[in-house]
C-alpha positions as CSV (number, residue, x, y, z in Angstrom):
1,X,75.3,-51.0,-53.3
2,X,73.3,-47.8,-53.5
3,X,70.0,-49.4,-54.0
4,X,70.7,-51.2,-50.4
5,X,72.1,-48.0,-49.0
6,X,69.0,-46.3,-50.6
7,X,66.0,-48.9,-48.6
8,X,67.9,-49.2,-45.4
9,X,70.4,-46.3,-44.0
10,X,69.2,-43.8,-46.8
11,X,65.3,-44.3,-45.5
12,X,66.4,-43.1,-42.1
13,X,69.1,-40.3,-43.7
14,X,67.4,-38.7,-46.9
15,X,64.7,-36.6,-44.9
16,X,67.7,-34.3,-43.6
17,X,69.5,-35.0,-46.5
18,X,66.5,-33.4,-48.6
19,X,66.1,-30.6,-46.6
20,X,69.8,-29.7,-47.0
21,X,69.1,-30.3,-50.6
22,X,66.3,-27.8,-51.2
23,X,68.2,-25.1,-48.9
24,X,71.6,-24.9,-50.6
25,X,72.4,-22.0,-52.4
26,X,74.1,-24.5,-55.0
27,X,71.0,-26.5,-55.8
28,X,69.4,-23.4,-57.0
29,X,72.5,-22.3,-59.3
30,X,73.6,-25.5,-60.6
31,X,75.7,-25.0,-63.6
32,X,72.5,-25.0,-66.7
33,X,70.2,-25.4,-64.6
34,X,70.6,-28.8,-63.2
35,X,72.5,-30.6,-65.1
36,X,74.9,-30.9,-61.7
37,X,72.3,-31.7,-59.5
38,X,72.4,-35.6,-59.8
39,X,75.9,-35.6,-58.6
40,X,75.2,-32.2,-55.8
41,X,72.6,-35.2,-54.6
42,X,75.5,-38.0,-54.3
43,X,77.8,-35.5,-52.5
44,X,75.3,-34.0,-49.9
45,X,73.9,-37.9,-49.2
46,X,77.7,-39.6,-49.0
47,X,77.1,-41.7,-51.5
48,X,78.9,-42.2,-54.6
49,X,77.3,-44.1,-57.6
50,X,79.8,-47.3,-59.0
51,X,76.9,-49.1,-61.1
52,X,77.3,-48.1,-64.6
53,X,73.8,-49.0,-65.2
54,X,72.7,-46.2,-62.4
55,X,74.8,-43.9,-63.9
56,X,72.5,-44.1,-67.1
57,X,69.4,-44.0,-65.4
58,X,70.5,-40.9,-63.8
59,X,71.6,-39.4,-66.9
60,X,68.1,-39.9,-68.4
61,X,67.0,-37.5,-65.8
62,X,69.1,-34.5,-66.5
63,X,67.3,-33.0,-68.8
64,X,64.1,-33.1,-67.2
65,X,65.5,-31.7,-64.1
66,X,66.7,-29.4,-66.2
67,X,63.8,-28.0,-67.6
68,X,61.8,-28.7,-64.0
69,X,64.1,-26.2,-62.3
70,X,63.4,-23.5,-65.1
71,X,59.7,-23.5,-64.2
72,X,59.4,-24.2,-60.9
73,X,59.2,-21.1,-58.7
74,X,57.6,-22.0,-55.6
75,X,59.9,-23.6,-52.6
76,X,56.9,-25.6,-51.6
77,X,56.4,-26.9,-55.1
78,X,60.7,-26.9,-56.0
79,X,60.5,-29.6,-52.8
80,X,57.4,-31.6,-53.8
81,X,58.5,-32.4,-56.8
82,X,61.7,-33.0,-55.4
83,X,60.1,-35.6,-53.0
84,X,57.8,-37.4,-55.7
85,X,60.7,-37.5,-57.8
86,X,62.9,-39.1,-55.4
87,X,60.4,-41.4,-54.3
88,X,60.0,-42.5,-57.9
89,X,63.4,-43.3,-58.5
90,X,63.5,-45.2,-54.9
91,X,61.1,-47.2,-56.7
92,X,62.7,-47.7,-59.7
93,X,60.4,-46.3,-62.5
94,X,62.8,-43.5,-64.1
95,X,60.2,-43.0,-66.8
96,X,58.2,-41.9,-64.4
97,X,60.2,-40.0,-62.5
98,X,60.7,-37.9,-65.3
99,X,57.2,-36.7,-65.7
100,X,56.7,-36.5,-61.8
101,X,60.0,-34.4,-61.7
102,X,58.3,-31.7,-64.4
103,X,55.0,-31.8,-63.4
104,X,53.4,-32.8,-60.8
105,X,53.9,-29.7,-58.3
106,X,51.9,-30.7,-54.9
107,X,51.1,-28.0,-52.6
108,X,50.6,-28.9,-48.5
109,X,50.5,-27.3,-45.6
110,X,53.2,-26.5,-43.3
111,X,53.2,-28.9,-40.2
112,X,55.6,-28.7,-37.2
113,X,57.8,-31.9,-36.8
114,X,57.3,-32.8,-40.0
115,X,58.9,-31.9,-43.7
116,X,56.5,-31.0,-46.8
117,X,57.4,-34.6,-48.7
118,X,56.9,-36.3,-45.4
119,X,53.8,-34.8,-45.7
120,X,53.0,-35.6,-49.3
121,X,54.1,-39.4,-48.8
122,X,51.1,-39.4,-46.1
123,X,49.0,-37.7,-48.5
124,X,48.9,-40.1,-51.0
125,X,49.0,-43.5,-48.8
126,X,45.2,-43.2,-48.3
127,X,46.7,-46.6,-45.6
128,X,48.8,-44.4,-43.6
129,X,46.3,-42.5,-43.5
130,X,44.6,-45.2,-40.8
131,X,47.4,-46.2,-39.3
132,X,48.5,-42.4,-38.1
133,X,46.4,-39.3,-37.1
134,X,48.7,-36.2,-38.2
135,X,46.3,-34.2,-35.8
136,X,47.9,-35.5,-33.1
137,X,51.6,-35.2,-31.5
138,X,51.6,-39.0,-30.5
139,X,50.6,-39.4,-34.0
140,X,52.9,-37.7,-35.8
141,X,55.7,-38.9,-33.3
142,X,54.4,-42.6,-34.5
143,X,54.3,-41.4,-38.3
144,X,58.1,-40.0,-37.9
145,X,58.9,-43.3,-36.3
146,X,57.6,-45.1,-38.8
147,X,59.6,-43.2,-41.6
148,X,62.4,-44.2,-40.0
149,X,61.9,-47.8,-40.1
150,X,60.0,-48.1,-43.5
151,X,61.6,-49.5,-46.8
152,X,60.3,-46.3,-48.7
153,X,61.4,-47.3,-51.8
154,X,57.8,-50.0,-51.5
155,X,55.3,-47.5,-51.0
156,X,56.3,-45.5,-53.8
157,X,56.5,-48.1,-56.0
158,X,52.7,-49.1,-56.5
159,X,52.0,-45.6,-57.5
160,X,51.6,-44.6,-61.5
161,X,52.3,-48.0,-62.3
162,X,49.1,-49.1,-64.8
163,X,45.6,-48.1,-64.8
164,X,43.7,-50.6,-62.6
165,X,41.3,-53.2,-64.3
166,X,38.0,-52.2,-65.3
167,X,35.4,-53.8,-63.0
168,X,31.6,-53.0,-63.1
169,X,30.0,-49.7,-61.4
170,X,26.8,-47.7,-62.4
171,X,26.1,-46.8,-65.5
172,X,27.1,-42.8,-66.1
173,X,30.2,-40.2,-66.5
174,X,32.3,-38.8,-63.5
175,X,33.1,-35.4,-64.8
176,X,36.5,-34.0,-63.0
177,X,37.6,-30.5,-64.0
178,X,37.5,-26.7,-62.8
179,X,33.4,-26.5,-63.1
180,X,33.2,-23.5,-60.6
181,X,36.1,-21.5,-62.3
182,X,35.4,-18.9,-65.4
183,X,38.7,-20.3,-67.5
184,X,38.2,-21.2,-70.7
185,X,38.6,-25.0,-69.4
186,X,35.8,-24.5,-67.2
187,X,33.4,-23.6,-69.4
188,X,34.5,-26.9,-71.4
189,X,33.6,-28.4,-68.4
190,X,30.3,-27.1,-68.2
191,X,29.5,-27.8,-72.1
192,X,30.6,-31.1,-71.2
193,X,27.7,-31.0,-68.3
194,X,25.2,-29.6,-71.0
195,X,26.0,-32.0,-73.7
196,X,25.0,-35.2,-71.1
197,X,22.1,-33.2,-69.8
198,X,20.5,-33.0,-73.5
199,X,21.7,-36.6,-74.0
200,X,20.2,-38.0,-70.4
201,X,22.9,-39.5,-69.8
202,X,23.6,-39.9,-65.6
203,X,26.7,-37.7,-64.3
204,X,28.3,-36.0,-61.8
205,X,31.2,-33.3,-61.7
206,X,34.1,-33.3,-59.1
207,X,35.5,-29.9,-58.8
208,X,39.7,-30.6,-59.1
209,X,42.0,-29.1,-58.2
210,X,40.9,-28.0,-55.5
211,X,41.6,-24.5,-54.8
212,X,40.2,-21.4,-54.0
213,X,40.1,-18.2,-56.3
214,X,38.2,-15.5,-57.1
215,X,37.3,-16.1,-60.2
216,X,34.3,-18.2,-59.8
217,X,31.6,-18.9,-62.3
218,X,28.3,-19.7,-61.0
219,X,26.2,-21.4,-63.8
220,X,27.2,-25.2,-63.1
221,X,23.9,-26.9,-60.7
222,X,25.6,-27.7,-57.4
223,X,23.5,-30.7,-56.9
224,X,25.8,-32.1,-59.2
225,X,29.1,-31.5,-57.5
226,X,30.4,-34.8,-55.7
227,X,33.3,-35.7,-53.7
228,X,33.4,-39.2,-54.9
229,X,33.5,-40.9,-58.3
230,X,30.0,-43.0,-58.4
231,X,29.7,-43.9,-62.2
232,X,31.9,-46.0,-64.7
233,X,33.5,-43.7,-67.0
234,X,35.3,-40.3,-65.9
235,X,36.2,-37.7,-68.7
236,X,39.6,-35.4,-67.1
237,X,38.4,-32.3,-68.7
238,X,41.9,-30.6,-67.8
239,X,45.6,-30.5,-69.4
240,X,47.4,-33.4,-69.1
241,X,49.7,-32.4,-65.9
242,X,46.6,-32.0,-64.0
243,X,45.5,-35.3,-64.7
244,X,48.9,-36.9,-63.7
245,X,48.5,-34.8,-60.7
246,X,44.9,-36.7,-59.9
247,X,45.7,-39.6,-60.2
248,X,49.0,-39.4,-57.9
249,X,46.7,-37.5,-55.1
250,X,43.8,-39.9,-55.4
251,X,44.7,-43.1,-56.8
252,X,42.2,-44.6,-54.5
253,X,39.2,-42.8,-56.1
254,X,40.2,-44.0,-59.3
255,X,39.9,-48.1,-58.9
256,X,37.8,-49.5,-61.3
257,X,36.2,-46.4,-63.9
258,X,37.4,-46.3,-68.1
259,X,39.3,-43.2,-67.7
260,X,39.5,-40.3,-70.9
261,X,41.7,-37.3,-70.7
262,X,39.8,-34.5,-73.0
263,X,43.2,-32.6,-72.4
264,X,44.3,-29.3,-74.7
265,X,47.8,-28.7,-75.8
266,X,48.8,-26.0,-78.1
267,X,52.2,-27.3,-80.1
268,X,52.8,-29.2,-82.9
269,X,54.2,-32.1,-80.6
270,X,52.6,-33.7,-78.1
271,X,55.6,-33.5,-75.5
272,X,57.3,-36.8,-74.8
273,X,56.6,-35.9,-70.4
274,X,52.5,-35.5,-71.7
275,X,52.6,-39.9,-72.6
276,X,52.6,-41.3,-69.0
277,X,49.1,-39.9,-69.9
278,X,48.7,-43.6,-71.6
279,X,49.8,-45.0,-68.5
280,X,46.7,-44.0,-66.6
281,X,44.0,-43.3,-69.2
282,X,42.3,-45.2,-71.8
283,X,42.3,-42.9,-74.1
284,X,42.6,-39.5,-75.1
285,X,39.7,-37.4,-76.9
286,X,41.3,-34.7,-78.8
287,X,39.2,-31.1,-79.6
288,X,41.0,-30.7,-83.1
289,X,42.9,-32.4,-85.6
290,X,46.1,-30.3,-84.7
291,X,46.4,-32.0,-81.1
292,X,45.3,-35.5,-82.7
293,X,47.7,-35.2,-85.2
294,X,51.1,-34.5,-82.4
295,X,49.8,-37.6,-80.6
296,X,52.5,-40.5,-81.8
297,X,51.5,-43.3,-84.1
298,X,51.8,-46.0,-81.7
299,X,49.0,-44.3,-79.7
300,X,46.9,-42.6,-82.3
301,X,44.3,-45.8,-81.9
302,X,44.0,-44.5,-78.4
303,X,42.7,-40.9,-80.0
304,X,39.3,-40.0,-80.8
305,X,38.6,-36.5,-82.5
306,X,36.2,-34.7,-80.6
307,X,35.6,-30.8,-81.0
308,X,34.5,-28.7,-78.2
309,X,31.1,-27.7,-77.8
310,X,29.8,-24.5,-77.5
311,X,26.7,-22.8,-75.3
312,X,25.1,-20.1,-78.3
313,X,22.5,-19.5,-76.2
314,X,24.0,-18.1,-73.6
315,X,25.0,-15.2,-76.7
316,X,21.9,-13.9,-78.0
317,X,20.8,-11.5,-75.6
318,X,24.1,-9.6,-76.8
319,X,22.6,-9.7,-80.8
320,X,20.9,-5.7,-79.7
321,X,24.6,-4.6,-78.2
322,X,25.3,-0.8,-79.7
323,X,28.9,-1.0,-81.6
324,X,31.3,1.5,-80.2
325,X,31.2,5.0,-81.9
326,X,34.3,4.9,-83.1
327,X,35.6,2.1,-85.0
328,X,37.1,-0.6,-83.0
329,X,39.1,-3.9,-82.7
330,X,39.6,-5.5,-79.8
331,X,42.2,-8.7,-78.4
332,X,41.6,-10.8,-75.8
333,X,43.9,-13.3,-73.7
334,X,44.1,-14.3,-70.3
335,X,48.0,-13.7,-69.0
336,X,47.8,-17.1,-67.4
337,X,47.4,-18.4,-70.8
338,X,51.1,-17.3,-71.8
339,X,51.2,-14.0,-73.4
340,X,54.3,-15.6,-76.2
341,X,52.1,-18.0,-77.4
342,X,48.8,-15.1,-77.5
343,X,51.4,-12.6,-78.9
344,X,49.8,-9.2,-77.5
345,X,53.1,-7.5,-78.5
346,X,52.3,-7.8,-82.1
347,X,48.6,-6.6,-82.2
348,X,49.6,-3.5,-80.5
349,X,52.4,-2.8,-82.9
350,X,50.3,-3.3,-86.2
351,X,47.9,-1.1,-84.4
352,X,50.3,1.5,-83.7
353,X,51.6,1.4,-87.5
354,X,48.4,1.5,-89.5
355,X,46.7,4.2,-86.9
356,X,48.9,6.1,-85.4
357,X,47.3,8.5,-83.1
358,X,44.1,8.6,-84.9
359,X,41.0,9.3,-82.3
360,X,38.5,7.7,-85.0
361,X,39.9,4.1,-84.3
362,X,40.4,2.2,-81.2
363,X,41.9,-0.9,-79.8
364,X,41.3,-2.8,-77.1
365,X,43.6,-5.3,-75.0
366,X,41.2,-7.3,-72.8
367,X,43.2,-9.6,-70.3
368,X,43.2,-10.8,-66.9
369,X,45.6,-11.8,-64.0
370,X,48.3,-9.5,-65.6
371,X,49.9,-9.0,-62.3
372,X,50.9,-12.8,-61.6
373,X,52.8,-13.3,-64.3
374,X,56.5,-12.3,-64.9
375,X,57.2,-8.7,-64.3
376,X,59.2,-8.0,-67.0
377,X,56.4,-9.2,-69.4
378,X,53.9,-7.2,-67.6
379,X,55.7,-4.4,-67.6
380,X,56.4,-4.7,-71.7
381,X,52.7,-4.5,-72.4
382,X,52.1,-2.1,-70.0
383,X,54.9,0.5,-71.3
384,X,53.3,0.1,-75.1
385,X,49.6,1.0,-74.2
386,X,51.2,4.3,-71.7
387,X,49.8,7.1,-72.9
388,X,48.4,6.2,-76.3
389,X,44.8,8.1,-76.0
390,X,43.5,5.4,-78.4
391,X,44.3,2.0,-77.0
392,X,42.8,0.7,-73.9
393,X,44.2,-1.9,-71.5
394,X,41.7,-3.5,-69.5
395,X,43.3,-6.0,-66.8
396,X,39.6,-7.4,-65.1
397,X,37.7,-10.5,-64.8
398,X,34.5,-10.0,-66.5
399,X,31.7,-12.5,-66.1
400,X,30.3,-14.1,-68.9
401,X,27.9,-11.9,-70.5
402,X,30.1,-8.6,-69.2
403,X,32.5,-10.7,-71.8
404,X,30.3,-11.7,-74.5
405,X,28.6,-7.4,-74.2
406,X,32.3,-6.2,-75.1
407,X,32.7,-8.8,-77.7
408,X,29.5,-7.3,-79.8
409,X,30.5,-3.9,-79.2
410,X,33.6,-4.1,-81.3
411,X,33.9,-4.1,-85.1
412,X,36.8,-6.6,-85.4
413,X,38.3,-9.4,-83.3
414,X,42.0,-10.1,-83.9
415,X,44.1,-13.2,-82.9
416,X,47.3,-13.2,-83.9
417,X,48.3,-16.5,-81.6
418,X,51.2,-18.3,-82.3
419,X,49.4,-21.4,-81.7
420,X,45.9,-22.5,-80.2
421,X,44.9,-26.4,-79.3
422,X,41.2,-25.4,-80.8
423,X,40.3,-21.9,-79.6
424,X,37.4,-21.7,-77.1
425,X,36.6,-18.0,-77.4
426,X,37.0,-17.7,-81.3
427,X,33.9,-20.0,-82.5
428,X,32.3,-17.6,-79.8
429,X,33.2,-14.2,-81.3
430,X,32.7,-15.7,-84.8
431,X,28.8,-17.0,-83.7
432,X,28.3,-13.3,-82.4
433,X,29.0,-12.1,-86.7
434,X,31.8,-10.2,-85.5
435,X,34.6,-10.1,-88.3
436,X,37.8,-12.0,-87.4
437,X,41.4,-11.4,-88.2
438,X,43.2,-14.7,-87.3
439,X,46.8,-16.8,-87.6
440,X,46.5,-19.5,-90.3
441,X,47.9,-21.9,-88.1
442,X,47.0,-24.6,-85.6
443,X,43.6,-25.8,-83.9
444,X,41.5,-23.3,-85.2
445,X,41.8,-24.1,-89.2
446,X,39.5,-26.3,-87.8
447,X,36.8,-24.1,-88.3
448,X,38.2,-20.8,-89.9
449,X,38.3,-20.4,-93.4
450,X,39.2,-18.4,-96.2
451,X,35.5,-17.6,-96.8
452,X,34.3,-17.0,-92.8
453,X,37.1,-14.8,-91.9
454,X,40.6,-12.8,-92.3
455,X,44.0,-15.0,-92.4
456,X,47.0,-13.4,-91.3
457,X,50.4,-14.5,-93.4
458,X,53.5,-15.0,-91.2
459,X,56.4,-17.7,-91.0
460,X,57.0,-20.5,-88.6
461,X,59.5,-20.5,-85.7
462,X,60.8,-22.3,-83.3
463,X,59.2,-22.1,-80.0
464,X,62.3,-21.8,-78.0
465,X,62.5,-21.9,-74.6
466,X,59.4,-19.6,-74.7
467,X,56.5,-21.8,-73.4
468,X,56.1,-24.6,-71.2
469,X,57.4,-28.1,-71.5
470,X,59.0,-27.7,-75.0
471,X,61.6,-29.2,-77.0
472,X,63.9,-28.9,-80.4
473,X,61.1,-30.4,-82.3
474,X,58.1,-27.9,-81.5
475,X,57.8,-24.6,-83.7
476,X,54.4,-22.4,-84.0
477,X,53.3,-18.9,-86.4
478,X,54.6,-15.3,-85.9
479,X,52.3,-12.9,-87.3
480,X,53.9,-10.7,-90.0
481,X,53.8,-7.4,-88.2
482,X,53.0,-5.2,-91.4
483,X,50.3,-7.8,-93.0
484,X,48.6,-7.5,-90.0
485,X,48.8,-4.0,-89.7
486,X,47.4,-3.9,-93.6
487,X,45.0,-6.3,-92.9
488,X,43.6,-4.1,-89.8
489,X,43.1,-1.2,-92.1
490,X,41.9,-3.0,-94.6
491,X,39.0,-4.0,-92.4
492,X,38.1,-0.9,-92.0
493,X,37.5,0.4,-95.5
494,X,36.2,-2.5,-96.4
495,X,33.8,-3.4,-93.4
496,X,30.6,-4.7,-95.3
497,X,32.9,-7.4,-97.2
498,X,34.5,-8.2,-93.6
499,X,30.5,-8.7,-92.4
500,X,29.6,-10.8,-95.0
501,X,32.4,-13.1,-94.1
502,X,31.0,-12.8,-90.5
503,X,27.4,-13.7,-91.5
504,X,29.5,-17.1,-92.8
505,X,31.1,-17.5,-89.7
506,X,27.8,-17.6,-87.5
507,X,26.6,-20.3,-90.1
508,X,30.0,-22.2,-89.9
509,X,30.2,-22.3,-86.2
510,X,26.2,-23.6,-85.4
511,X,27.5,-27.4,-85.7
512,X,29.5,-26.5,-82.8
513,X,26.7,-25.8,-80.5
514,X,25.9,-28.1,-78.2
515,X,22.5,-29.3,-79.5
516,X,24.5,-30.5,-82.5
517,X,27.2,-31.8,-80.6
518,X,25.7,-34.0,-78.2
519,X,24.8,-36.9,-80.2
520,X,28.5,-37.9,-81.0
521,X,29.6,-37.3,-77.3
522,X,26.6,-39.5,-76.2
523,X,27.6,-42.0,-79.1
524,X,31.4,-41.9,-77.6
525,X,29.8,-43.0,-74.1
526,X,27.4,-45.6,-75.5
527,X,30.6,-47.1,-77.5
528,X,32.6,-47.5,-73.9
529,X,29.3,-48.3,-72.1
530,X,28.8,-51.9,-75.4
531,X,32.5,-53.0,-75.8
532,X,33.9,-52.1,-72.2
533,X,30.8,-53.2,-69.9
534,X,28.7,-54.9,-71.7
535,X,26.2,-52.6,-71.1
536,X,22.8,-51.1,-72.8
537,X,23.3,-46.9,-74.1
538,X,20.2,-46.8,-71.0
539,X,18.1,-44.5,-73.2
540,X,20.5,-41.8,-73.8
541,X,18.5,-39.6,-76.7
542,X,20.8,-39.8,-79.8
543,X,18.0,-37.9,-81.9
């Protein structure tokens, strides 16, 4: 009965009843979060459920909901996932629902007459997209019309469904990542670029998401920046929300390619929202053996271990940088990146302990966007570096050899994180023969060693509710405060041991560097190009 109500009164009735939804004070302070919402939703829309098997679909989406609400702080995004959440469940798929309900968070315009998941729906029916201009008031008038006469429950329910078959297009990669932007998972979009370049392998990149910041990175050619997917395979070089997100905005780009998610995550776990990845990918290629290793059994033969590559050359005009005067260490993280899981907190502590006030030894914090994330965090680091003459906070966005010049300046590198996927700066700071002090836990054992650089001892913990999207079973390292602290002196009076592990690290890292890494990437795309298409490697160079 509330299935029919649902595709004939409700189509004409949930607009307003959304809208009253997203404004009440009580969907905002639901007892835990949520966990009242479901029936808050039954109550504002006049329905209530009698099918016992309704009642268990809807109490497979508490929790999500749940969690959604905790991180969700934007209106526009609280009601765009509340609109592709609904319209998954008018279709029917609650698995799906349950990712779209965490994840997928849809930003749009404001346009008068119309609500913001009105205004998603349009956005990813590339066919309403003929049958009504939006620029128009007839055509909006038409478009409102037309809401109120539709079965919606229909047009959701084609979307996220299965990947579409693989049919033939030209031979080459789609690239589709943040090329433009200086993150870290830019620049694995540009080694990405680099890697098919040495391997003449055809490409293109598609800048996505689309959005504009300041932090832009210039190095990527913009002859190859398309708007359109032209080649066979596309690599997602992004997390795995983002590539959810794709395919929901542009399903119709996506007809007809192999898809690969090269996606990082930093937990043990590979969260159970992350596997409607599988719905819409053919496989996943995994940076460490960490991240391959959370992916579950059932889809580990959809894995293939594939490290990131790294750009040395773009390091050795920094091999003449002068080292400070005094002796220095210096952290780095980017306070988009979560500060919990980079642990600043801790760094600045052992510093504190094992100098003191001492004007002979420095520290620097290195960070960036430290005013967009929570206050009371920002405040925290702030309040510890106030005043002490010998650590400096800088809060900047350097360019990349600004970044790679403070690098070489310092004597000592420490990362204390709780947990990396694979670490792109580390290989980095390690290639430049600047000592490291680092956890002994996660992506990074990859490549760190006893004999290349300093392990920190610590315990593991439960994660908490202190990073995104995680659950009872996900726990990641604490640095010991005082080994670290010991460990930071220690580094000091004992430099020229410290530098001959660096001299390892350098050594250690060069299989990293692109020219090395190439081949198997360009292997990995012949492999699809034989099995999937049938098709020659078309003289990709795997010398």
């Amino acid at each position: 009965g509330y299935r029919a109500w649902l595709d004939t009164r409700g189509a004409a009735e949930i607009p307003l009843k959304l809208r009253a939804v997203t404004d009440s004070s009580q969907f905002l302070q639901a007892d835990e979060y949520g966990v009242d919402l479901l029936s808050l939703l039954g109550r504002l829309l006049g329905v209530e459920s009698q099918s016992s098997a309704m009642d268990q679909a809807l109490e497979q989406l508490r929790g999500p909901l749940r969690q959604w609400l905790l991180v969700t702080n934007d209106r526009v995004e609280a009601e765009a996932n509340l609109a592709i959440w609904f319209g998954l469940k008018l279709a029917r798929n609650v698995a799906l629902s349950q990712h779209a309900a965490k994840y997928l968070c849809l930003k749009v315009v404001q346009m008068p007459g119309l609500l913001n998941w009105q205004l998603i729906l349009y956005k990813l029916d590339s066919e309403l997209h003929k049958e009504y201009d939006l620029g128009t008031k007839e055509g909006i008038s038409q478009y409102s019309q037309w809401l109120g006469d539709a079965r919606i429950a229909e047009d959701f329910s084609a979307l996220l469904t299965n990947r579409s078959q693989v049919v033939s297009r030209e031979y080459g990669v789609n690239i589709i990542g943040l090329g433009n932007r200086t993150l870290g998972i830019g620049e694995d979009v540009r080694c990405v670029v680099k890697c098919l370049e040495l391997a003449e392998i055809p490409f293109c990149v598609i800048n996505y998401p689309e959005e504009s910041s300041s932090d832009k990175n210039d190095e990527l050619n913009s002859d190859y920046i398309r708007a359109e997917l032209i080649y066979n395979i596309s690599i997602f070089v992004m997390p795995v929300n983002e590539v959810l997100r794709f395919f929901l905005e542009k399903e119709s780009l996506v007809k007809g390619q192999y898809n690969i998610a090269y996606s990082p995550w930093e937990l043990p776990y590979m969260p159970e929202e992350h596997l409607a990845v599988f719905n819409v990918v053919d496989e996943l290629w995994c940076s460490s053996q960490y991240i391959q290793s959370g992916v579950p059994s059932k889809f580990q033969n959809r894995t293939v271990l594939l490290p990131l590559s790294f750009n040395f050359t773009q390091l050795s005009q920094s091999a003449t940088v002068k080292k400070n005067r005094a002796f220095s260490f210096l952290f780095i993280f980017d306070s988009l990146s979560f500060p919990s899981r980079k642990n600043p907190q801790v760094v600045i502590n052992a510093f504190k302990q094992a100098f003191g006030q001492n004007s002979d030894v420095k520290l620097t914090i290195k960070t960036m966007h430290l005013e967009r994330i929570s206050a009371k965090v920002s405040r925290e680091i702030s309040a510890m570096v106030k005043d002490v003459q010998n650590i400096n906070l800088i809060d900047s966005v350097y360019g990349k050899q600004q970044l790679v010049d403070l690098i070489a300046s310092h004597h000592i590198f420490v990362s204390a994180h709780r947990a990396e996927g694979f670490g792109r700066l580390l290989p980095e700071v390690m290639h430049l023969k600047v000592p490291c002090i680092v956890s002994n836990f996660s992506g990074n054992t990859d490549y760190c060693s006893e004999d290349n650089c300093i392990f920190l001892d610590g315990h593991l913990v439960p994660v908490g509710d202190e990073y995104q999207f995680s659950d009872d079973r996900q726990y990641w390292f604490d640095a010991d405060l005082n080994d670290l602290s010991e460990k930071m002196s220690l580094s000091m009076n004992q430099y020229d041991d410290c530098k001959k592990k660096a001299e390892q690290a350098k050594m250690d890292t060069e299989r990293l560097g692109i020219e090395n890494m190439y081949p198997e990437l360009a292997r990995q795309v012949d492999r699809i190009q034989k099995t999937v298409f049938g098709l020659p490697s078309a003289g990709s160079r795997l010398t």
